[in-house]
Structures are given as C-alpha cells and as structure tokens.
Residue frames as a rotation matrix with the C-alpha (Angstrom) as fourth column:
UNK 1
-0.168 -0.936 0.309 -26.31
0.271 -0.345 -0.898 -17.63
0.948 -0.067 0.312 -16.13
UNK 2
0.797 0.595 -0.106 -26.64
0.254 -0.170 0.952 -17.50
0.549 -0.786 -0.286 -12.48
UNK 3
0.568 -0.298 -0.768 -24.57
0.633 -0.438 0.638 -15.16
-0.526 -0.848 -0.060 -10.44
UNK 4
-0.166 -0.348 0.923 -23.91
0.985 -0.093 0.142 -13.32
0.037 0.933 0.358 -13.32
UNK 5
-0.910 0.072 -0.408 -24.01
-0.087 -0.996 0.016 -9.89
-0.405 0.050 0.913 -14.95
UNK 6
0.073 0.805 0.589 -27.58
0.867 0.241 -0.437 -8.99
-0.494 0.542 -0.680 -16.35
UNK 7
0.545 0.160 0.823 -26.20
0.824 -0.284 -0.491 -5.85
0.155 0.946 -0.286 -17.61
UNK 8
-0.020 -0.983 0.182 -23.75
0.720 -0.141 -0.680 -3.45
0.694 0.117 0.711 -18.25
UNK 9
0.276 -0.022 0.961 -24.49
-0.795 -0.567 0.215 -1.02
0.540 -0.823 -0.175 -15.30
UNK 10
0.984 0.057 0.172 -24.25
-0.180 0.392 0.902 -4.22
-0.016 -0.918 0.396 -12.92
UNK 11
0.556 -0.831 -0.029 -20.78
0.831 0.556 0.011 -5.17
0.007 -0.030 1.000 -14.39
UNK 12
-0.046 -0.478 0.877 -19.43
-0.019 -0.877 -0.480 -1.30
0.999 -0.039 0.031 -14.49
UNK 13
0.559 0.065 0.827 -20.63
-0.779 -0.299 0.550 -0.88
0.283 -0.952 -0.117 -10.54
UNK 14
0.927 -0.366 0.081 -19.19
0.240 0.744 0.623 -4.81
-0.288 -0.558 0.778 -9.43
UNK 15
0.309 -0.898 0.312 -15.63
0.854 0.117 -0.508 -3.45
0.420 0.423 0.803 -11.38
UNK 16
-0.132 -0.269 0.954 -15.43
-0.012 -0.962 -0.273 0.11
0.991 -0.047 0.124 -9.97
UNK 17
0.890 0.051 0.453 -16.04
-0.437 -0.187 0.880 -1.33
0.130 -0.981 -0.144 -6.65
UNK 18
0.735 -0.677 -0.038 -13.30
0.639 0.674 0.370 -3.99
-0.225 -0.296 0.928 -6.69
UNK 19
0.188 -0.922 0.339 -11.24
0.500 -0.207 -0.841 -1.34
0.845 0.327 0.423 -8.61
UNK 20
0.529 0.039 0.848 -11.93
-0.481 -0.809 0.338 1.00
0.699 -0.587 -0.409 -5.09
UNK 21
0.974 0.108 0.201 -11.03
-0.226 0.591 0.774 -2.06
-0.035 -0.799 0.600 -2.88
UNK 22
0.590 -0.737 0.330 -7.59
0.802 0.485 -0.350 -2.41
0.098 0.471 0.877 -4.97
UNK 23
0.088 -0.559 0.825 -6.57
0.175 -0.806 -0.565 1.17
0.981 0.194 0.027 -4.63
UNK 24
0.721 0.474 0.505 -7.35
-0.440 -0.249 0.863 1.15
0.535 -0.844 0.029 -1.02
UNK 25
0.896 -0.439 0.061 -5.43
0.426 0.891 0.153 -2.15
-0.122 -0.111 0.986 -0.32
UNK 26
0.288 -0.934 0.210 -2.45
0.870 0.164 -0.465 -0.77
0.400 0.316 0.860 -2.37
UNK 27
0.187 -0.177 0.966 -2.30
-0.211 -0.968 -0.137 2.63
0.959 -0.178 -0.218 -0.80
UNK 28
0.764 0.030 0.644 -2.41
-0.643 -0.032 0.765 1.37
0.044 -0.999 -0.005 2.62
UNK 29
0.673 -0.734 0.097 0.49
0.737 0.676 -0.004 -1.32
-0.062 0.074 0.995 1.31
UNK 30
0.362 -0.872 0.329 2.46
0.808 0.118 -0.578 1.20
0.465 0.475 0.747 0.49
UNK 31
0.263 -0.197 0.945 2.53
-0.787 -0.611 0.091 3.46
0.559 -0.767 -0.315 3.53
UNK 32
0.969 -0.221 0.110 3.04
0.137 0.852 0.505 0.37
-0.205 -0.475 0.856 5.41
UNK 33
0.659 -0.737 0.154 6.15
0.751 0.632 -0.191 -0.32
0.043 0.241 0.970 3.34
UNK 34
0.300 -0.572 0.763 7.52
-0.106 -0.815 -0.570 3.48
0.948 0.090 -0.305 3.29
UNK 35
0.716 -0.111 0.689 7.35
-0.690 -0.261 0.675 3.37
0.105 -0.959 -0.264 7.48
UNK 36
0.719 -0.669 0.187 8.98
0.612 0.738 0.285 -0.20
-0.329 -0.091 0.940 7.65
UNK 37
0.026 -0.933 0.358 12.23
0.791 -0.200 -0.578 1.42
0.611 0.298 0.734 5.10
UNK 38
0.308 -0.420 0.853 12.14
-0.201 -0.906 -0.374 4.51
0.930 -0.056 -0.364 7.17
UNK 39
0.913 0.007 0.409 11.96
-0.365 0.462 0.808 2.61
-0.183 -0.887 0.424 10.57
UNK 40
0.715 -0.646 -0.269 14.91
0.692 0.710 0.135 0.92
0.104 -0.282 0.954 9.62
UNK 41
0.139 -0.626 0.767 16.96
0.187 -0.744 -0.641 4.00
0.972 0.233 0.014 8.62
UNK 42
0.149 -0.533 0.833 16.85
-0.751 -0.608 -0.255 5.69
0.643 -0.588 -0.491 11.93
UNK 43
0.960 0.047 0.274 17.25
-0.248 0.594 0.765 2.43
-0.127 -0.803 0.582 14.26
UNK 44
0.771 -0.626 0.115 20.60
0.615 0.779 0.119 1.54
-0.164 -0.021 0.986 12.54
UNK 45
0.816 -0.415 0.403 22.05
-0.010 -0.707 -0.707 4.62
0.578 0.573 -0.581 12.57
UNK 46
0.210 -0.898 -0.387 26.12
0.965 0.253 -0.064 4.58
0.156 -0.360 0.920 13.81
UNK 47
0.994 0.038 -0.098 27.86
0.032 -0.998 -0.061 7.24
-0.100 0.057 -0.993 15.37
UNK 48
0.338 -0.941 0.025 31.38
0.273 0.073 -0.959 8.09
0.901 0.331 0.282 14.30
UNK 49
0.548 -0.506 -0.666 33.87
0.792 0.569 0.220 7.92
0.267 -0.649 0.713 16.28
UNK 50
0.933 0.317 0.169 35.23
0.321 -0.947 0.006 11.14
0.162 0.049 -0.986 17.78
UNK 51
0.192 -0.980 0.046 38.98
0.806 0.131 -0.578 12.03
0.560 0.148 0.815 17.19
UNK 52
0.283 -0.478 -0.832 41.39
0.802 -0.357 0.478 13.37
-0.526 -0.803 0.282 20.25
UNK 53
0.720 -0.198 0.665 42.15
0.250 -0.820 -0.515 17.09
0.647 0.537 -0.541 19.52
C-alpha cells in the first residue's frame, strides 16, 4: 500500500488537517459572498423623488 495510511493516528491527523483547510476555505467564501450582497445594496440605492410643497 504505498502512499497510504499505516495507522490510525496518520489517517485522524491527514483528515483533521483537510477538515482545517475546508473550514478555512468556506469561512473566507463566505465573507467574500456577504461583502459582494452588501456591496450591491448600497451602490444601487435610488433616491425618491421630492414632492413641491
């Protein structure tokens, strides 16, 4: 078996890193994606028209 596990400490440490690299990834995806939706909010914002008194 050759690039394998040789036991269950090596396959717990090679899964709890990748599981760090995944939470990382998705945390930084999803600040990403909050700025983008808030960026859009305040760029398209309309003002109302103001009525003759």
């Amino acid at each position: 078996m050759e690039g394998g596990f040789f036991t269950l400490q090596d396959f717990m440490t090679f899964t709890k890193g990748i599981t760090y690299i995944l939470m990382i990834i998705s945390l930084c995806a999803m600040v990403g994606f909050w700025l983008f939706l808030s960026e859009r909010d305040t760029d398209q914002t309309v003002e109302e028209p103001r009525h003759h008194e």
